[in-house]
VOGU-3710 file (C-alpha; in Angstrom, 3 decimals, decimal comma):
1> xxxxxxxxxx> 170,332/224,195/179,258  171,068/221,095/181,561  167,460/220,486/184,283  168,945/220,512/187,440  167,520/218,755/190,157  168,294/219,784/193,965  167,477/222,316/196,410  168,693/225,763/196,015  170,208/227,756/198,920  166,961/229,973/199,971
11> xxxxxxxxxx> 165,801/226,772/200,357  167,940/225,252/202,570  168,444/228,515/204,566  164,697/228,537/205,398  164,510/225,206/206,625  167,768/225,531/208,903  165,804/228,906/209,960  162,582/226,979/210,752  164,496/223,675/212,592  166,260/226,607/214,617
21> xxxxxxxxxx> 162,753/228,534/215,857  161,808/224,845/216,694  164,788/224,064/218,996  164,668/227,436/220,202  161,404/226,661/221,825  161,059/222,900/222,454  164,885/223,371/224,822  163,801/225,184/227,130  160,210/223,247/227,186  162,151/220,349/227,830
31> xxxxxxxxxx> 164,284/222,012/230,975  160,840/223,159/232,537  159,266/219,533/232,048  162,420/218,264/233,791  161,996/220,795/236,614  158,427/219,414/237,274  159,610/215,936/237,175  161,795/216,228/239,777  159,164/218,488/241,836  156,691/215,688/241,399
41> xxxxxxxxxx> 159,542/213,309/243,194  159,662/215,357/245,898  156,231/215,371/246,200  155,684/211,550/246,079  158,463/210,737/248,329  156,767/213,469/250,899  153,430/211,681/250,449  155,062/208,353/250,853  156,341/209,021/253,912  153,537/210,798/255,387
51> xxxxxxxxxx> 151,711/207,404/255,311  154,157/205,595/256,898  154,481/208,532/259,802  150,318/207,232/260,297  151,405/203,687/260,123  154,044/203,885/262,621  151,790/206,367/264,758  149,154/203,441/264,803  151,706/200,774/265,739  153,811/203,270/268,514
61> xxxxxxxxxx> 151,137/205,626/269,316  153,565/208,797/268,663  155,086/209,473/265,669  158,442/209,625/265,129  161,635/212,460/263,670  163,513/212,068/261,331  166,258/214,300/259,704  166,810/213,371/256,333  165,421/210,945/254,058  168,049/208,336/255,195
71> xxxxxxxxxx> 167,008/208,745/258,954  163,095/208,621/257,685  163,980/205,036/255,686  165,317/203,208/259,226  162,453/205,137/261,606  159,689/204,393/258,893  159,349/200,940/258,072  157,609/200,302/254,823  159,008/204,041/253,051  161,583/204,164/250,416
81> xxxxxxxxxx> 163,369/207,601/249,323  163,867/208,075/245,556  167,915/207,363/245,245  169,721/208,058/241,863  171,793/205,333/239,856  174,686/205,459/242,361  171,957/204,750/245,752  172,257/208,376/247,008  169,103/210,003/247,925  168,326/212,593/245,402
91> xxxxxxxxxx> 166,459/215,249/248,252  168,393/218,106/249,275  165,816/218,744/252,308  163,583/215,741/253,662  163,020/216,202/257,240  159,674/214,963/259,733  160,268/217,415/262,995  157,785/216,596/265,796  155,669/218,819/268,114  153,167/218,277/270,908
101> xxxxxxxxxx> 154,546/215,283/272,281  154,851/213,410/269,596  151,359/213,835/268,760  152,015/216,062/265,644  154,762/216,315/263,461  155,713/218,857/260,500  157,404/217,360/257,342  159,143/218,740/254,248  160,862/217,030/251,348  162,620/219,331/247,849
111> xxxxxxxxxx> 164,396/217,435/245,358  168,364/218,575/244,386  167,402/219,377/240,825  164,103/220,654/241,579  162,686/224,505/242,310  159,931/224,091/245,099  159,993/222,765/248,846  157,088/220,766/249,850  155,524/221,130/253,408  153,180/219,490/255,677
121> xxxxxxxxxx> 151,719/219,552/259,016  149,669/216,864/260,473  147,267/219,789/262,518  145,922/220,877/259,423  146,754/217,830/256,729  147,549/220,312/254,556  150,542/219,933/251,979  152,010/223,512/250,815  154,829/224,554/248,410  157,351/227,224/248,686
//
């Protein structure tokens, strides 16, 4: 009888089987840590620019609208959106909308590949999710 060396086919099977449960649980991990990545953009960028809204208040005395993260670069000196590799902003809503003469001002920023939209409003300095 000639000793064989190699593994059999139960063998194999059950490691394909285990590399399979793995995969089956580390893809969809992955998707979700992307998800949070891009929410955590979103949040940054909203942070960002709510301290340069105080800086410009303290250098205008008002603070100033904006529409989209574009509009919030050129009326916000010293912010920066997060762009992708091609220099497009990568926020599908980033607005600052003002109240009270110019006194207070509401702001919200949500990332395109991302699942929440951030909010805040300078009466209560409060930032929320939705």
């Amino acid at each position: 009888m000639k000793n064989q060396k190699g593994f059999t086919l139960i063998e194999l099977l059950v490691v394909i089987a285990i590399i399979g449960i793995l995969a089956a649980i580390a893809i969809p991990q992955f998707a979700a840590y992307r998800t949070r990545a891009f929410n955590s953009t979103a949040l940054s960028d909203l942070r960002n620019s709510i301290t340069a809204q105080e800086a410009a208040y303290v250098d205008n005395e008002a603070y100033q609208a904006c529409a989209d993260a574009s509009a919030c670069e050129a009326a916000l000196p010293g912010f920066t959106g997060t762009k992708d590799d091609a220099g497009a902003s990568v926020m599908s809503a980033f607005a600052h909308a003002l109240g009270g003469d110019d006194q207070e001002f509401t702001a919200s920023a949500a990332h395109n590949n991302g699942d929440v939209t951030y909010g805040f409003d300078s009466t209560t300095g409060v930032i929320s999710e939705s």
